[in-house]
C-alpha positions in Angstrom: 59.3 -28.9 -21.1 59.1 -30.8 -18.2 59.2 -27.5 -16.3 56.5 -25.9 -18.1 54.5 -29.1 -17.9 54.8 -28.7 -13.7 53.6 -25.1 -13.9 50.5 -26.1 -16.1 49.9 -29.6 -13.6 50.6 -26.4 -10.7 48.2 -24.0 -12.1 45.9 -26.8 -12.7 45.3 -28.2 -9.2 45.3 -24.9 -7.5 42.0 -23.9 -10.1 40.3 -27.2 -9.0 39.3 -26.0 -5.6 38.1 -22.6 -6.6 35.5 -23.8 -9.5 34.3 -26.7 -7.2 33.4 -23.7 -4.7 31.8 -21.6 -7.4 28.2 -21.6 -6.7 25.4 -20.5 -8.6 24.1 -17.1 -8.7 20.5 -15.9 -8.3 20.3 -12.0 -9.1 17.3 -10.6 -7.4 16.4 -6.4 -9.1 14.5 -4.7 -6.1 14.5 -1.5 -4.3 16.9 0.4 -2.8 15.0 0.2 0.6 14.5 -3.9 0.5 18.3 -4.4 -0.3 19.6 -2.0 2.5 21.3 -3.6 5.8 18.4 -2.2 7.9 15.3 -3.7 5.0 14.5 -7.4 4.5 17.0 -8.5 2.1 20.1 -9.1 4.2 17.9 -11.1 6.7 16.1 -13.1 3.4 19.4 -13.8 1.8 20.8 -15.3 4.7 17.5 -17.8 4.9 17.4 -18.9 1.5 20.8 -19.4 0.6 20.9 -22.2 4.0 18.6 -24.4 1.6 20.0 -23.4 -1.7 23.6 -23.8 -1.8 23.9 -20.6 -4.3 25.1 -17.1 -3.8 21.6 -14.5 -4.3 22.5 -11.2 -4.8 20.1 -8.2 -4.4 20.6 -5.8 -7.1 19.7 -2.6 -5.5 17.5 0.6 -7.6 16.0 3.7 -7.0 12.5 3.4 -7.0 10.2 -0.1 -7.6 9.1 1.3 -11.1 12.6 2.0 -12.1 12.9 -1.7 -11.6 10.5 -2.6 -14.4 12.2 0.2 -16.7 15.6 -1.1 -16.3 14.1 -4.7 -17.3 12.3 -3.2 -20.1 15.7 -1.7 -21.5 17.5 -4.7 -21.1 15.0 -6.7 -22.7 16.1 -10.6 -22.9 19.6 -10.3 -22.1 18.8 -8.6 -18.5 20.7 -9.9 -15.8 18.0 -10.0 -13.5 16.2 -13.7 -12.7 13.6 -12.3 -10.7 12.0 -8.7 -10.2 11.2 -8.2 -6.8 8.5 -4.7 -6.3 6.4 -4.3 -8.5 3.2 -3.7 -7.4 -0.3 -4.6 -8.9 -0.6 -1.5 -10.7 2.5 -2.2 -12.8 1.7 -6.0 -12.7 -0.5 -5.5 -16.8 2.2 -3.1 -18.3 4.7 -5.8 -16.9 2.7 -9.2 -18.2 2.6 -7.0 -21.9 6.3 -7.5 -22.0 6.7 -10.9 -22.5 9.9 -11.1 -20.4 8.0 -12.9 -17.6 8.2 -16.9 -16.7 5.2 -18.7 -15.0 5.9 -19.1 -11.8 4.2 -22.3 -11.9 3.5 -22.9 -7.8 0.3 -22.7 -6.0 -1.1 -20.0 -4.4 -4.0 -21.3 -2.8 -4.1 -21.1 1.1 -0.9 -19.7 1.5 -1.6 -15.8 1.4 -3.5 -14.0 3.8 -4.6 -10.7 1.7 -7.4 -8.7 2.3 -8.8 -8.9 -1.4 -8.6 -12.2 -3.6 -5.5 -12.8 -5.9 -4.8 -15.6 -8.3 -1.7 -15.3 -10.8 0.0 -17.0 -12.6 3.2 -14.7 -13.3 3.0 -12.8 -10.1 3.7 -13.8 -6.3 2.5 -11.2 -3.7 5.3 -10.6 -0.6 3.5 -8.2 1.4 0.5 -5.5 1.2 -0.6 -2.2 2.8 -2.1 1.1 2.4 -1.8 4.1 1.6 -2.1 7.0 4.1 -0.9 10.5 5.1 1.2 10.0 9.1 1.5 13.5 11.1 3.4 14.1 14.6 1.0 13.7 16.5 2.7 16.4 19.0 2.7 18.9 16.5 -0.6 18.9 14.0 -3.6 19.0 16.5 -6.0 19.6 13.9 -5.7 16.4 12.2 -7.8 15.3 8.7 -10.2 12.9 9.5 -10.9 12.1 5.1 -9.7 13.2 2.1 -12.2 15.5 1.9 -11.0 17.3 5.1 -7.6 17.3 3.4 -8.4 18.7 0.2 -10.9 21.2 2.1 -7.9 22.0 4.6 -6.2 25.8 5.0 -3.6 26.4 2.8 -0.5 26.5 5.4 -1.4 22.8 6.2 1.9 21.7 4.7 2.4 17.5 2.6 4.5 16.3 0.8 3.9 13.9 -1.4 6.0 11.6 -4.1 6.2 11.7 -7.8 3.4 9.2 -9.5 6.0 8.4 -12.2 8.7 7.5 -10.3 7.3 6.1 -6.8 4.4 3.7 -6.1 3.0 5.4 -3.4 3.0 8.5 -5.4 0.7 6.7 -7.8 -1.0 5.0 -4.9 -2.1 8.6 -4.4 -3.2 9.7 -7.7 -4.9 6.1 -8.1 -6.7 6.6 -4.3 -8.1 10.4 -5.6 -9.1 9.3 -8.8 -10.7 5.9 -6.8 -13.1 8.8 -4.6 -13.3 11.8 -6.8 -13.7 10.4 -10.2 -13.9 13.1 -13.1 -13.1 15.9 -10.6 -9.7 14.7 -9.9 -8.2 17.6 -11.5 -10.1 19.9 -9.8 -9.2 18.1 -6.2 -5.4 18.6 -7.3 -5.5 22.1 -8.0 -6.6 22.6 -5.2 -4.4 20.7 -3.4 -1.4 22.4 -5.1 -1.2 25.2 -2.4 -0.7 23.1 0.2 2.3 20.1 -1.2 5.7 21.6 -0.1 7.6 19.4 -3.0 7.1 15.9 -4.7 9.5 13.7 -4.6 10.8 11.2 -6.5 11.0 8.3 -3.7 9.3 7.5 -0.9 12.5 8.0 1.3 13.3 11.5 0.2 9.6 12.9 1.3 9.9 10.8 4.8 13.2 12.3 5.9 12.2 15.7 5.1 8.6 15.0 7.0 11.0 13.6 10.2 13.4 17.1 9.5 10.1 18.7 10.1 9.3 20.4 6.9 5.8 19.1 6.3 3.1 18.3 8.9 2.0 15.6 6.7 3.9 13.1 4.3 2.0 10.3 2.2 3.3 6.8 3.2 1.5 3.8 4.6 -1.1 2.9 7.8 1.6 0.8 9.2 4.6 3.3 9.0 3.8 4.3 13.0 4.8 0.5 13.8 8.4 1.3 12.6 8.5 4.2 15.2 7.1 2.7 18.4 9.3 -0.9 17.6 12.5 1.2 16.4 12.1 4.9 18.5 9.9 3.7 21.3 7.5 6.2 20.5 3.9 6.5 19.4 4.0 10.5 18.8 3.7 9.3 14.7 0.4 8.5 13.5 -1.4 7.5 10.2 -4.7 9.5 9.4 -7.7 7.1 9.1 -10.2 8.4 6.4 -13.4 7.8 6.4 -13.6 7.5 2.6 -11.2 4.4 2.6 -7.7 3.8 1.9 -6.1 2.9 -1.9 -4.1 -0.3 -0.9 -0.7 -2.1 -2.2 0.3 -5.3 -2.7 3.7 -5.7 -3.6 4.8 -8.9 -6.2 7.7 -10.9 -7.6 8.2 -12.4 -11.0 10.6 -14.6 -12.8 12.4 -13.7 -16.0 11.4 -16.2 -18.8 15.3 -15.5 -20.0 16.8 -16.1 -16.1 20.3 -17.7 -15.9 18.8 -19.5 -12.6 15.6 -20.9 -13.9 15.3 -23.9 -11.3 17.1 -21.3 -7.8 13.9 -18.6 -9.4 11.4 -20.9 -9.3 12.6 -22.4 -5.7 13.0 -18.8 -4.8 9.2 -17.8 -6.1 8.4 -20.7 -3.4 10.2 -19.5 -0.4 8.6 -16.1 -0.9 5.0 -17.0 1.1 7.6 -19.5 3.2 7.8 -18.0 6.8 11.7 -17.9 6.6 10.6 -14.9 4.0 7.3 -13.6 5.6 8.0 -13.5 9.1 10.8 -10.6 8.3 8.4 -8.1 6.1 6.6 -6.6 9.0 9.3 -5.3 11.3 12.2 -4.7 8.3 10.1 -3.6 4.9 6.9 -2.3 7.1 4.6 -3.9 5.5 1.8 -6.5 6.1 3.2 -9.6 5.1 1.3 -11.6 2.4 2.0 -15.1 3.8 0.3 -16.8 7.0 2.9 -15.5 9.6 2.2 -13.9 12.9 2.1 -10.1 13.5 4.0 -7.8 16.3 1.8 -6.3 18.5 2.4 -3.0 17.3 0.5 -3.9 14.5 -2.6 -4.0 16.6 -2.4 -0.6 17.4 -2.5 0.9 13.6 -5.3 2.6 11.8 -7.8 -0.3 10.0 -9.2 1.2 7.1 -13.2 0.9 6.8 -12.7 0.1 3.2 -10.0 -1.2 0.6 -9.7 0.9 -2.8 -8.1 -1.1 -5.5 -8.2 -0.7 -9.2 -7.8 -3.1 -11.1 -4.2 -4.1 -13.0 -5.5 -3.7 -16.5 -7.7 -0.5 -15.2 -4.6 1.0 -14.7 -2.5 0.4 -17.4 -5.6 1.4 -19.6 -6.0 4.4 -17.7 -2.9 5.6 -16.2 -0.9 7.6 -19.0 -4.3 9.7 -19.0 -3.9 10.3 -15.3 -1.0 11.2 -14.9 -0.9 14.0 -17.7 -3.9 15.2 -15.9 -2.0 15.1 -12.4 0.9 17.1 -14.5 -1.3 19.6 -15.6 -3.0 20.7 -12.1 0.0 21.1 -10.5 1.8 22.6 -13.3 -1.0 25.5 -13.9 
């Protein structure tokens, strides 16, 4: 007895030190791009976890509207305590869940977006928009609008991405249905000729672009920043149209069912904090949302003349519709 009374006491004291050192987790669902070593996360983890004394842990998926789909499957028992990717085009179908927490922190004079935005579920992390870039050593006949695109020769090759499984790929169908209205099927037919494939991320059409099998590849106005900071080279451009460009602003929530309640909410804070912001531009490519300064790099994109945005519940209304329409150009 007294023997098995020392191993106990043993096994005892030995435990002590490992459960005081167990900290907290906050489990972040984003995408794959945000959680690699070369996107935001690594850099982001690193500055809120000096303030927090947790462990946050970027759950990396394939796309940001397989994030909401993986929520929506797991209902209330997801693991997830925050969503991190959506965009506002997903932000209606995701409110009409019910899995969502109020964030419950102000907003007010802490973003610096190009449009209004007020929310109480949803905290915006960075923006951009929408546009087609081209090697600017290659293509010397480059669109100057979407009409010049559509109305372009057939061998002008794009590729584009999949508007059920990547954002920009419904950035795209949202920007041509923003212009073209009711003749949106019409503008993708005859577009057909010219996309080489569709993928289903972002990543997939902008290696294949950079193998050179497209002249053209949809992305975002600021993707040339990446090249001239990271490749010291400004051959990559973004095609300003004349029409406009359909924009993005990315957004976080909180589950309403997070283990974390308390590290989510202090993280939905530290999002527009600069230890957040001041990452986004030269790691996830973006505009960031919060008041931070910009590389100069940034100065030398495209400005788009004008901003095309639906609105969240337009699109939820809407976007089933659209997309079976999108399907069935392409598929004639």
């Amino acid at each position: 007895m007294n023997i098995k009374s020392l191993c106990i006491s043993l096994v005892m004291v030995l435990c002590v030190p490992i459960l005081a050192m167990a900290k907290p987790v906050l489990t972040i669902y984003t995408y794959e791009s945000f959680a690699s070593e070369w996107g935001p996360g690594p850099a982001i983890e690193k500055a809120f976890e000096k303030n927090c004394d947790c462990d946050l842990q970027f759950i990396a998926l394939d796309s940001s509207i397989g994030i909401l789909g993986r929520v929506q499957l797991e209902g209330s028992a997801s693991k997830a305590d925050i969503i991190l990717g959506l965009d506002t085009n997903l932000m209606t179908t995701a409110r009409q869940t019910g899995l969502f927490a109020s964030h419950g922190i102000s907003l007010a004079g802490r973003t610096a977006l190009p449009v209004a935005f007020k929310d109480d579920i949803f905290v915006p992390f960075d923006w951009g928009h929408f546009a087609f870039v081209y090697d600017s050593t290659k293509l010397s006949t480059v669109p100057m609008s979407l009409a010049d695109l559509v109305a372009a020769p057939d061998d002008l090759r794009i590729i584009i991405q999949d508007p059920r499984t990547a954002t920009p790929g419904l950035g795209l169908l949202l920007w041509i249905k923003s212009i073209y209205g009711d003749r949106a099927p019409e503008v993708w037919a005859t577009l057909k000729p010219k996309i080489v494939t569709v993928t289903k991320g972002w990543w997939d059409s902008y290696s294949m672009f950079l193998e050179g099998e497209a002249d053209m590849v949809l992305s975002y106005s600021t993707s040339p920043a990446y090249h001239i900071i990271s490749d010291g080279t400004d051959r990559y451009k973004a095609a300003s149209f004349t029409e406009g460009h359909y924009m993005q602003i990315e957004v976080a929530a909180m589950l309403k069912g997070a283990s974390e309640p308390e590290l989510a909410k202090k993280f939905m804070d530290f999002i527009l904090t600069e230890g957040f912001q001041a990452v986004i531009p030269t790691t996830n490519w973006m505009y960031p949302a919060g008041r931070v300064a910009l590389p100069d790099s940034f100065e030398t994109l495209i400005k788009p003349a004008k901003s095309l945005l639906f609105t969240p519940d337009e699109v939820a209304a809407n976007k089933a519709s659209w997309v079976d329409e999108w399907q069935t150009a392409l598929t004639r």
